[in-house]
N, C-alpha and C positions, 0 to 999 in steps of 0.2 A: 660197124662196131664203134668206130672213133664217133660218128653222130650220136648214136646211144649212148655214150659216156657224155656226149656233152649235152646230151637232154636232160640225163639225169642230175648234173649238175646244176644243170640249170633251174629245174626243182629244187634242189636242195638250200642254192640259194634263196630262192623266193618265199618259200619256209621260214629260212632264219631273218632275212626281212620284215615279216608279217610278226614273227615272235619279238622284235624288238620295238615295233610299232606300238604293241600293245602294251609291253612291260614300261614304254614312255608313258602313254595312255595314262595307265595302274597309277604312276609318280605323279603326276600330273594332279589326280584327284585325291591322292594321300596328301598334296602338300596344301591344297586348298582346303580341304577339312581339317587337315592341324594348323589352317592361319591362323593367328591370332586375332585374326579378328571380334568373335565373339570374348573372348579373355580379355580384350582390349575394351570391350563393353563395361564389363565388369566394374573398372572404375566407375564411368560415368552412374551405374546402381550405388557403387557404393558412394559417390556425392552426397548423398548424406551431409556433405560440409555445409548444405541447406540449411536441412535439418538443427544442424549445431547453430543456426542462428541466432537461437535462443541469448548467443552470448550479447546480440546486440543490445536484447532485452536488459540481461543479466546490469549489462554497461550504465542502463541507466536505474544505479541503485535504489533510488526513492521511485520511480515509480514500473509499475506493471513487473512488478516482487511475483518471482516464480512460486507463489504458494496459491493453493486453491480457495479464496473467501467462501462464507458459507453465506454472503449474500450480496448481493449488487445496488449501486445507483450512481444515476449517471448526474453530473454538474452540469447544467446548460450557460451560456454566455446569457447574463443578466445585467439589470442596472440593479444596486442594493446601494442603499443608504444603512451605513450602519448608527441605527440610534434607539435601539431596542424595541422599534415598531412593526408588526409581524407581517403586516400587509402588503408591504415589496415581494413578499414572499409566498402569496396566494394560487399565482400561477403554475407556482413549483412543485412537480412531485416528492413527496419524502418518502423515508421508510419508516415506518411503525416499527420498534422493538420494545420486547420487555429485558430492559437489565437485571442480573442476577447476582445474590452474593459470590464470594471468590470460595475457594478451598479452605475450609476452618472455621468460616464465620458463619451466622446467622444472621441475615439481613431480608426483611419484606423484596420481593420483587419490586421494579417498579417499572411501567411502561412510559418510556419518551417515544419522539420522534427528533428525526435529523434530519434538514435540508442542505445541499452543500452546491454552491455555482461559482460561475468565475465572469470578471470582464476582459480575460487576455490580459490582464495587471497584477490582477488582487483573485485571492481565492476568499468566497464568502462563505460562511455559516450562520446555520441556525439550529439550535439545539432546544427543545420544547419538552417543558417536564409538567407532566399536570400533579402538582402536588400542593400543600397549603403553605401559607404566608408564616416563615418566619426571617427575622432577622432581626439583628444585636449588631450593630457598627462596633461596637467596644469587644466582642468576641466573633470571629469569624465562626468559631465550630459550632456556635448556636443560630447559625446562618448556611444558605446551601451550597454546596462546591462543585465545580466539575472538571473533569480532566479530559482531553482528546487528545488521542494518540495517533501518530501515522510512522509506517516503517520505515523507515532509513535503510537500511542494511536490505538486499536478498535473502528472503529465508528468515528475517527477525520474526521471532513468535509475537504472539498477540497477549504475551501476559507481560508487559514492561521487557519486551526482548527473548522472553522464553518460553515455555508454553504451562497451559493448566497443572499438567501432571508431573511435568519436571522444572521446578521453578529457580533451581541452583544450577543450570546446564544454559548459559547465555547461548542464545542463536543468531544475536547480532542485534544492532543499534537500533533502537526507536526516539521521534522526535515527540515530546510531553510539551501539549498545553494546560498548565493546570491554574485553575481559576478561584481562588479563596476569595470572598467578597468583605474587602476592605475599605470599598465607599461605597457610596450611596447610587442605588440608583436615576437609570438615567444619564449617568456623570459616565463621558469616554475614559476608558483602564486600556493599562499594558503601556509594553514597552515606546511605542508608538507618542504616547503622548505624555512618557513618564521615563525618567532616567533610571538608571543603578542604583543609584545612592552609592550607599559601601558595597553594594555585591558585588557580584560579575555580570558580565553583558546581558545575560538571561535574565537577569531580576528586573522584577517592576517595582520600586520603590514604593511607591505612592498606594497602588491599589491590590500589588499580590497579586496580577496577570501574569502568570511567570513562564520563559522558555527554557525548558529542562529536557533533559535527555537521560536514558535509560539503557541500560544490559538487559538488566534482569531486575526483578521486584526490591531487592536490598541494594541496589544500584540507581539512582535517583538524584541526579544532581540541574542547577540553576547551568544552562550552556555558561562555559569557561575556559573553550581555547582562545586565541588572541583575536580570531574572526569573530568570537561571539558576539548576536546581539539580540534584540529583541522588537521586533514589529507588529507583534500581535495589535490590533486594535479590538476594544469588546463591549461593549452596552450590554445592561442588562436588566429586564421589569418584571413586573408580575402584575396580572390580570388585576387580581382582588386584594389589594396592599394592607388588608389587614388579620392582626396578628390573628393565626389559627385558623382563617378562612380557606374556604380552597379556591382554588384556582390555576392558572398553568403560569411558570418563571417561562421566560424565552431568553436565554443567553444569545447574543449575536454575534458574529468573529469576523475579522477580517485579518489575510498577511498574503504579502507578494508574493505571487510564484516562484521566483527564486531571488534567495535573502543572501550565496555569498558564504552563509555559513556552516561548516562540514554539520553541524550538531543538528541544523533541521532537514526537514524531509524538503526535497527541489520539486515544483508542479511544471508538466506541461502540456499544453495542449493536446488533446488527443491522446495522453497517457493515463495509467491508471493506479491509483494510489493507496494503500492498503489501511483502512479508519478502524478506528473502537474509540467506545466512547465507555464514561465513567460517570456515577454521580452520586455525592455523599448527603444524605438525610438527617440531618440536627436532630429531628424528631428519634433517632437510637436510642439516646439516654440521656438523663436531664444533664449531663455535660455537655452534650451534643456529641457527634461524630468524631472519631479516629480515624489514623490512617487507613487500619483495615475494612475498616465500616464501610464499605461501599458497593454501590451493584454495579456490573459491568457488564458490555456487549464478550467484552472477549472470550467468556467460558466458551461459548459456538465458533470464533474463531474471527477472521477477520473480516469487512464490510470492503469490495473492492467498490470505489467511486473514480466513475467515468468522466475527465473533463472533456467534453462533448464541442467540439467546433462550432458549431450554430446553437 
């Protein structure tokens, strides 16, 4: 009797052995399916802080501007002479546009082209309008004009800082070359080759090559913080130099990739930079052209230009 009690016993332990073996077991696998380990993943998805690198973008304000252009070209590494001779520039692709009046105004379209390269110094342009032969030394606005703009600011619009449809709502800083023809061609203009006079740093005394900056369209001024200054260099001819005839004006440009000064747009290599370009046509009215007279890339939005490492 005493062996049967302690058989029994001896079962009953081994029972409750087996029963704690497995209730460890049961823990065991509860604690491994709530590690944190996948939760602990989770960050690494949400890194994302990649993603936000945009801000690196963001950092370099004048170029690769987080807005979508509505067209592209790339600046290759060139040699250009600037002296308003188009042939430096034969190997280069451009883009073909037609400029268009702004909001309010009546103005003919008119189709240009734009080429744009750099030598790691200097950013060059070429700006090609087939239109006919005028010009008056004694009156600029019976002579032809043009303006190029590049953003400054993240997010500046493409209408002098703001955009087509809301032209009182600034969306930040654009750098303005605007080009009035005050001498003759052939003869180097801007700041480059031409002091202030009485202006401010942005003015070209001599020839009305001027570096300006913009908000928005009734916001239009000559650069004039204490950095301001002016390096544009520009030539500029025409095919068929007489009056009435046709033929194509080739404006030519040249300025350092970076001038120093808060009020222009900074270039750099391998960056991308947001263009529109501008052009006023004497032929309006027998005054010649206004302010508002003029056709613009910008109603379509901005032209992003690639400086191209090789």
């Amino acid at each position: 009797m005493h062996r049967f009690a302690l058989g029994i016993l001896a079962i009953v332990l081994s029972l409750i052995a087996a029963a704690c073996s497995d209730d460890a077991a049961t823990d065991e696998t509860t604690a491994s399916t709530a590690s944190p380990v996948t939760t602990a993943t989770t960050p690494t998805t949400a890194a994302p802080a990649t993603t936000a690198a945009p801000g690196t973008t963001a950092a370099q304000s004048t170029m690769d501007a987080p807005v979508a252009p509505f067209s592209s070209l790339d600046a290759p590494l060139a040699a250009i002479q600037v002296d308003g001779d188009a042939s430096d520039w034969d190997g280069i692709a451009g883009l073909d546009m037609t400029l268009v009046e702004i909001t309010g105004e009546t103005v003919d379209p008119q189709d240009a082209t734009v080429k744009v390269a750099h030598d790691g110094e200097y950013l060059y342009m070429l700006f090609a309008v087939p239109d006919d032969y005028d010009f008056v030394l004694e009156d600029h606005k019976l002579s032809p004009a043009i303006g190029v703009m590049w953003a400054i600011d993240a997010g500046a619009g493409p209408a002098m800082g703001a955009t087509e449809d809301d032209q009182e709502t600034s969306l930040g800083l654009v750098d303005i070359w605007h080009w009035e023809l005050d001498c003759v061609a052939g003869a180097e203009q801007g700041g480059s080759v031409s002091g202030p006079g009485d202006g401010t740093g942005g003015n070209d005394a001599a020839c009305n090559m001027d570096d300006e900056y913009s908000t928005d369209p009734e916001t239009r001024e000559d650069d004039d913080t204490a950095s301001a200054e002016n390096s544009l260099l520009g030539v500029f001819e025409h095919t068929n130099p007489v009056d009435g005839e046709d033929g194509t004006w080739y404006f030519e440009m040249s300025r350092p990739l970076q001038t120093g000064d808060a009020q222009d747009a900074q270039f750099t290599v391998g960056g991308t930079g947001m263009l529109a370009m501008a052009y006023w046509d004497p032929d309006v009215s027998v005054e010649g052209w206004d302010d508002a007279t003029h056709v613009v890339s910008a109603v379509e939005g901005w032209i992003g230009v690639t400086l191209l490492r090789n």
